[in-house]
N, C-alpha and C positions, 0 to 999 in steps of 0.2 A: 552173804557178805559181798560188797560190791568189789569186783575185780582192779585191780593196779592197772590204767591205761597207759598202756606201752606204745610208742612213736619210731620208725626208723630213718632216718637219712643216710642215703647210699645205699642202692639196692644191687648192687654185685657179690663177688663172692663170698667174702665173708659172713654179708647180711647174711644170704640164704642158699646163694645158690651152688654151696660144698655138700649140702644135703643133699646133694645127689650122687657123689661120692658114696660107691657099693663099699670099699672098707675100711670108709672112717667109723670110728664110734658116733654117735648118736644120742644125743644133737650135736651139731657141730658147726654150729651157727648161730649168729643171733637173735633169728625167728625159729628156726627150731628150738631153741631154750625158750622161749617166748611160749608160744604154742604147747610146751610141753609140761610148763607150770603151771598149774591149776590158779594159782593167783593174779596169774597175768591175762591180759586180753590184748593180743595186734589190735591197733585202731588203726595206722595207717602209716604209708612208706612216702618216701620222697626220694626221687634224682632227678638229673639235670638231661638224664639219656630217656626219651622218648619207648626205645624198644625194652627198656629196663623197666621201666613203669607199668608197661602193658605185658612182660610175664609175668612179672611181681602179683598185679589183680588180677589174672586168669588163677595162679597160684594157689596164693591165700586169700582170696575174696575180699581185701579191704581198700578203702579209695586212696588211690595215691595223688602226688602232687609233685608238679614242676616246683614248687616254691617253701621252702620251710617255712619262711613267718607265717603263709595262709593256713600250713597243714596243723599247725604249734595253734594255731587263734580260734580252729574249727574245735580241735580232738582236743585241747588243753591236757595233755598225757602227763602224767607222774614221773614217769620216765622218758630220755628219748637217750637213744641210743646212736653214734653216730661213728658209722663207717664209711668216711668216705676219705680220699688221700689226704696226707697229713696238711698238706699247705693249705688247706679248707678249715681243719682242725680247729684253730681260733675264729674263726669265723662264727663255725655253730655252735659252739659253745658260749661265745657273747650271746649268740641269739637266745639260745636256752635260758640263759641267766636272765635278760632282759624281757624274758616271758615268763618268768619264775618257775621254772621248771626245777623240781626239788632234785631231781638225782639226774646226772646225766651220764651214762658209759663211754669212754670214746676211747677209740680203737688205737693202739699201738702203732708207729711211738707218735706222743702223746703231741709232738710239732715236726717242722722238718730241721728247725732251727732253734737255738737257745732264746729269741728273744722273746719267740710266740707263746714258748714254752711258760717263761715267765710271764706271761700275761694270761695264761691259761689259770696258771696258780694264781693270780691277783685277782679273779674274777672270784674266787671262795673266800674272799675275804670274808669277815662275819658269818661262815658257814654254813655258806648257800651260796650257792647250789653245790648241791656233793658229790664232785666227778670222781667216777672208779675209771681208773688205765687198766686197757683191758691184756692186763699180762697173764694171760690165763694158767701159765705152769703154777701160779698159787694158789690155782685154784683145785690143781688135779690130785686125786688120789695118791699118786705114787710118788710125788713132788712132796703133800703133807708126812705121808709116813717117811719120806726123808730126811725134811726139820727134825719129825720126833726123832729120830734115831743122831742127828747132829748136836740137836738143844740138849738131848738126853748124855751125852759124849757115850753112847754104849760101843764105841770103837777106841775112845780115848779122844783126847784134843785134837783138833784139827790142826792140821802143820802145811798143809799146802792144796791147795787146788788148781787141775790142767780140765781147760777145755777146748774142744773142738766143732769145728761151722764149715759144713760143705752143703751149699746149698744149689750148684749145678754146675754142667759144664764149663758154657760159655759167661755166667754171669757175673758181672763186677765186682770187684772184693767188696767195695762202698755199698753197693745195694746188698749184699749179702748181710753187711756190718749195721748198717742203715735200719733195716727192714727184718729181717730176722736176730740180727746179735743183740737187737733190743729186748726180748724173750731171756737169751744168754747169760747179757748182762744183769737184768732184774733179777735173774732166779738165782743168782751165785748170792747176788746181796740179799736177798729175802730170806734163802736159806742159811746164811752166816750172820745173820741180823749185823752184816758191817755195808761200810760205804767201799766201795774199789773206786780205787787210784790210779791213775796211767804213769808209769813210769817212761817207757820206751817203745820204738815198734823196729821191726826187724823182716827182711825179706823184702818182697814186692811192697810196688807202691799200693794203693787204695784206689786209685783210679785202672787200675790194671786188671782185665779180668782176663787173667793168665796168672800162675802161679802161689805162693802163698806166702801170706804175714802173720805174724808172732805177735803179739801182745803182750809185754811185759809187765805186769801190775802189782798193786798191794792192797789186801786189804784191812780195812783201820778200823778198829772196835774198840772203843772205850769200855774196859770193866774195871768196877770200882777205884776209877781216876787213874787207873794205867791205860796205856795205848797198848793193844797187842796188835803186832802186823804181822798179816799170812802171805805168801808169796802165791800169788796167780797166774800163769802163762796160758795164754789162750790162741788157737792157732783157728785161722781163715782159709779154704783155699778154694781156687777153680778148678777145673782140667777134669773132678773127679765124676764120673759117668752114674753116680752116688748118692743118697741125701745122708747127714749125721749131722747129728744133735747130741753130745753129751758134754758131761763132766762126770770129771773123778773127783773125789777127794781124800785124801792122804789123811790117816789119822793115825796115832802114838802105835793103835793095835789092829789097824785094819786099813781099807778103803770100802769106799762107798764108791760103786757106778751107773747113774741115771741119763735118759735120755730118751730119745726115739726109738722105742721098741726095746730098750736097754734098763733093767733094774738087776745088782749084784750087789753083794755083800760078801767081803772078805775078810776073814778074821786070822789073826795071829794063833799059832798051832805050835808047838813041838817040829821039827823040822824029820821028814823022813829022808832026806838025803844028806845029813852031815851031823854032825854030833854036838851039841851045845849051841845049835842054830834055831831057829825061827822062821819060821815057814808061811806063806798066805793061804790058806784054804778057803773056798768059796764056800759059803754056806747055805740052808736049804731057805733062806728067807726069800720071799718071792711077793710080787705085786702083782694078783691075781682081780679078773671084772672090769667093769668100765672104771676109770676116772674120775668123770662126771666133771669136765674141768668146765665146760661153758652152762650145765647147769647151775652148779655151785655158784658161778659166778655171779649170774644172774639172783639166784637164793640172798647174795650178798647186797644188791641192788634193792630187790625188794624190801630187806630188812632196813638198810638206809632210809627208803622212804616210810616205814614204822617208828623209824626213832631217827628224828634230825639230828641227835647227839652223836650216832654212832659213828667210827672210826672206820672206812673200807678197808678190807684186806688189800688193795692195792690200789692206794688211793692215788692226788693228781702229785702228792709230794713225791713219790716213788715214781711215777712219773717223770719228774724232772729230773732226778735223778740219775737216772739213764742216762737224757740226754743231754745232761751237764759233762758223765763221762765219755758219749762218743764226740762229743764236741771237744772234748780236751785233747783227746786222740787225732783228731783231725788239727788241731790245732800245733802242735807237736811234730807231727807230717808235714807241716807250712813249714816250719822252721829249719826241718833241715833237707 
């Protein structure tokens, strides 16, 4: 069976070059997923940086290019994959479209700004080209047996969700908000299958990369023609010497804890300190093995280009999405 030609634009770290990361799981990059699917074939990488190019083909032995249309017109790829900064984003993806490129991945978040965003989503018109947002916590292991355990209510209803983003010392709360709360964002609403709302923000400004902001929100689920709304507070900060990534979620009989390096399960007990109470006891549930979040992902890419009908698990709607709410956020900040 003839192999899926796969294409990359943007050959830094995301592409490939975290695989070199001694304790990330594996693959943990574009071409490492690539390379590691029997279905796939690298044909060839593209940037705009000269010394990128030339570790890229010492690397993985395939011909690179200064120029996407020449690399798209040679390798005519099934795929192309595109990692390169978000204000570029629109850019390759018209190209892709206008080279009929069936499936394209493009790297998180999906614009730098709401309008690219919608023009990202307008290029799928009629259903092609089928861009996957590559928000890969839907993609991962312990992200999935998460939903089960939310869709399934084995805790009881959800009643609230708190999360938290420290992603360095000195770095901006907006680049933190920006570039990682995009992950944050999409996975609260992937796992609650609702949209979030910004209501408020609290603390530091966003342009301050000192101290921290609150995030006040909602989120809004239509079942069976009722609105249910869960309350979400999510906290940003800098100062901390740190990285964290999680959420909780608050349920009738328990919580759930996920995140970086973080999976618990709490369930409601008999209380052993007080008489006619109810207690949290941690349970022995555990997310054990790799994830498999940028394999998976990729697994979903290929499957795209097997059936042009099919629906990605994070496709460019959910995409916009995101950045329709950090744009609300920011927009919210303007005003007061």
């Amino acid at each position: 069976m003839e192999k899926i030609k796969t294409a990359i634009v943007g050959l830094g770290r995301i592409a490939s070059l975290l695989e070199e990361d001694t304790l990330r799981e594996k693959p943990c990059t574009h071409v490492g997923a690539i390379t590691a699917n029997d279905e796939c074939l690298l044909a060839a990488g593209c940037d705009l940086d000269e010394k990128r190019r030339i570790t890229f083909a010492e690397k993985w032995k395939v011909p690179v290019f200064a120029d996407a249309a020449e690399m798209l017109n040679i390798h005519k790829p099934q795929i192309l994959v595109i990692a390169t900064h978000p204000d570029s984003h629109y850019y390759y993806c018209r190209l892709g479209a206008q080279k009929n490129i069936p499936v394209i991945i493009c790297e998180k978040p999906l614009a730098d700004n709401i309008r690219e965003a919608k023009k990202i989503v307008d290029l799928t018109e009629g259903g092609k080209p089928i861009i996957i947002t590559n928000h890969e916590r839907r993609y991962s292991g312990d992200y999935i047996l998460t939903k089960d355990i939310l869709d399934k209510e084995k805790l009881g209803k959800l009643l609230g969700v708190r999360a938290c983003l420290y992603m360095g010392v000195n770095r901006r709360l907006i680049d933190q908000f920006w570039h990682d709360g995009t992950h944050l964002i999409d996975v609260i609403m992937y796992l609650t299958n609702s949209i979030l709302k910004h209501r408020r923000s609290l603390g530091a400004k966003m342009t301050a990369n000192t101290g921290t902001t609150w995030l006040e929100g909602e989120l809004k689920n239509k079942n069976c023609g009722v609105i249910n709304s869960i309350p979400v507070f999510i906290e940003i900060g800098s100062g901390r010497d740190h990285l964290v990534f999680e959420i909780e979620f608050s349920c009738e009989k328990g919580r759930l804890r996920i995140g970086n390096g973080v999976f618990e399960v709490w369930q409601s007990v008999p209380s052993p300190y007080a008489e006619n109470f109810r207690s949290l006891e941690k349970t022995d549930e555990v997310f054990k093995g790799a994830t498999g979040y940028f394999s998976n992902m990729l697994k979903d890419a290929v499957a795209c280009v097997k059936d042009p009908q099919r629906k990605p698990i994070s496709g460019v709607i959910d995409g916009l999405r995101v950045i329709e709410y950090l744009n609300n956020v920011m927009k919210w900040r303007k005003k007061t």
